[in-house]
C-alpha positions in Angstrom: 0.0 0.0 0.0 2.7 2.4 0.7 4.8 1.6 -2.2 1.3 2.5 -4.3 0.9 6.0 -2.7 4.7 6.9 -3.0 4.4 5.8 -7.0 1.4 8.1 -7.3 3.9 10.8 -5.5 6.5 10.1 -8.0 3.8 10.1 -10.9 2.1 13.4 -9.9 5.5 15.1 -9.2 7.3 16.9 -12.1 10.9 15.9 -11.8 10.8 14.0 -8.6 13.5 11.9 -8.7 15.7 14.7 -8.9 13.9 16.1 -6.4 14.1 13.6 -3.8 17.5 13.3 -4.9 18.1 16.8 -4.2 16.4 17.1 -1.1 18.3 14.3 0.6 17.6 13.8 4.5 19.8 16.0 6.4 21.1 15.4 10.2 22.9 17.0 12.3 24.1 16.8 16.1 20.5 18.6 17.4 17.9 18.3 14.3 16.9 15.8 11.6 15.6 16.8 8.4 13.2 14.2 6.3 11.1 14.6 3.3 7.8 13.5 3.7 6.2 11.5 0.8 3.8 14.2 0.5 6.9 16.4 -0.2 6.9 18.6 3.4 10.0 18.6 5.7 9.7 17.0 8.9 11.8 18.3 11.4 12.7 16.0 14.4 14.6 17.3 17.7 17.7 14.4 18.5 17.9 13.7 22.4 20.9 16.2 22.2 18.8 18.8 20.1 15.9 18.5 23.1 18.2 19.3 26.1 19.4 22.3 23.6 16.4 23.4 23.0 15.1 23.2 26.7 18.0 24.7 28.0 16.9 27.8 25.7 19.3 27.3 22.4 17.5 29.7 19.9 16.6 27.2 16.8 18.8 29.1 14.1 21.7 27.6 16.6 20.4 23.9 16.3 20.3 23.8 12.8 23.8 25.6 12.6 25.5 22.0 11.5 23.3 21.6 8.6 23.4 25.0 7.5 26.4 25.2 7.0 27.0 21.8 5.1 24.0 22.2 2.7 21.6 24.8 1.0 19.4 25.1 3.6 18.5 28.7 5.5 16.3 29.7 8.6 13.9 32.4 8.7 11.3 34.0 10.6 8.8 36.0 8.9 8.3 35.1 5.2 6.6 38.4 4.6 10.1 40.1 4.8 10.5 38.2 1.4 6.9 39.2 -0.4 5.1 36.2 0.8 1.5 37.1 2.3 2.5 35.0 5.4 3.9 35.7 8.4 4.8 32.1 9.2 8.9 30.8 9.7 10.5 28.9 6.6 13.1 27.1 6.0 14.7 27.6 2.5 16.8 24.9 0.6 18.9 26.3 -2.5 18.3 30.2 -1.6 20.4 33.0 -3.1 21.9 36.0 -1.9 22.6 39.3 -3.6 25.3 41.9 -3.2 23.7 43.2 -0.1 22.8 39.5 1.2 19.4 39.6 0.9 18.1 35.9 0.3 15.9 34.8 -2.2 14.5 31.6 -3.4 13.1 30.4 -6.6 11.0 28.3 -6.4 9.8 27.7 -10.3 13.6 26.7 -10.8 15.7 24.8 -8.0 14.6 26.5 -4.8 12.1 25.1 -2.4 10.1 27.2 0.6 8.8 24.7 3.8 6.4 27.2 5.8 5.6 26.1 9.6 1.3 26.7 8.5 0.0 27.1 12.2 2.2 30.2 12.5 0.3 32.0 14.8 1.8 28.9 17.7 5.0 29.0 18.5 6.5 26.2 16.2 9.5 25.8 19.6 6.8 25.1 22.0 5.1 22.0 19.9 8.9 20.9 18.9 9.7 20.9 23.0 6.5 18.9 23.4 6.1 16.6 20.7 10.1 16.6 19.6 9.3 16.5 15.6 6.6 19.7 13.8 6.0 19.3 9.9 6.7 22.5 7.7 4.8 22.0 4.3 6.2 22.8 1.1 5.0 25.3 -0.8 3.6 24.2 -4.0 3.5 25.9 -7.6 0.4 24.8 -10.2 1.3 23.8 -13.4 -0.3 26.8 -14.2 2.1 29.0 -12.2 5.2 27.1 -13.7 3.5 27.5 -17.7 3.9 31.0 -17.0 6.7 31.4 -15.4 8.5 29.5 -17.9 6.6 31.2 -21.2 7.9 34.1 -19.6 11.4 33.0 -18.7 11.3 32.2 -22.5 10.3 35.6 -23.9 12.3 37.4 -21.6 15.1 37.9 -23.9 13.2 39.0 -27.0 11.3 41.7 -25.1 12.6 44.9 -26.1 
């Protein structure tokens, strides 16, 4: 039964091997990162990661290991990055410009995993229940049609 429900996920998903490939599990010494099947990021606290976090580590310090071995980035308010969300992300395959602003595109490589229930605080539930889901943010075929027609005609507008 699983093995039929994780086809359909590989079916319905444009590009998902490389997907899953590219969004390998990540641990570190405090926090595990998994994929769901349904594509969002399950974060679980290690017993390490729950004395941290209990002991009042703030959670950009518990993810610090990954962070800095992968493409993945913390934040706090997705508004600051013209979402209409106030709800923390975390970002895998981000960007920075000269003034390191981050950005994420997620038509192209990037992916956004929003904690939904953002008006709880997401370190509260991960003290309690040690593991909170962040969903992915999805883009329609619609969305990635136009995005792409207009990634195409981009260089012939004048």
């Amino acid at each position: 039964m699983h093995i039929n429900k994780f086809s359909d996920f590989l079916n319905e998903n444009k590009n998902s091997i490389e997907y899953l490939k590219k969004m390998a599990n990540y641990s570190g010494q405090y926090i595990d990162f998994n994929i769901l099947p349904n594509g969002n990021l399950n974060i679980t606290l290690t017993e390490n990661g729950y004395i941290e976090l209990v002991e009042g580590t703030p959670f950009e310090d518990l993810i610090d290991d990954i962070r800095g071995n992968s493409s993945w980035v913390y934040v706090d308010d997705l508004g600051d990055y013209g979402f209409m969300t106030n709800a923390p992300a975390m970002l895998f395959q981000y960007d920075t410009d000269e003034e390191g602003r981050i950005s994420v595109n997620i038509y192209e490589e990037g992916e956004i995993f929003y904690y939904s229930q953002y008006e709880y605080d997401f370190i509260n539930k991960l003290k309690i229940d040690k593991s909170i889901t962040f969903r992915r943010i999805n883009v329609s075929p619609e969305e990635q049609y136009e995005y792409d027609l207009n990634k195409d005609a981009e260089p012939y507008n004048l």
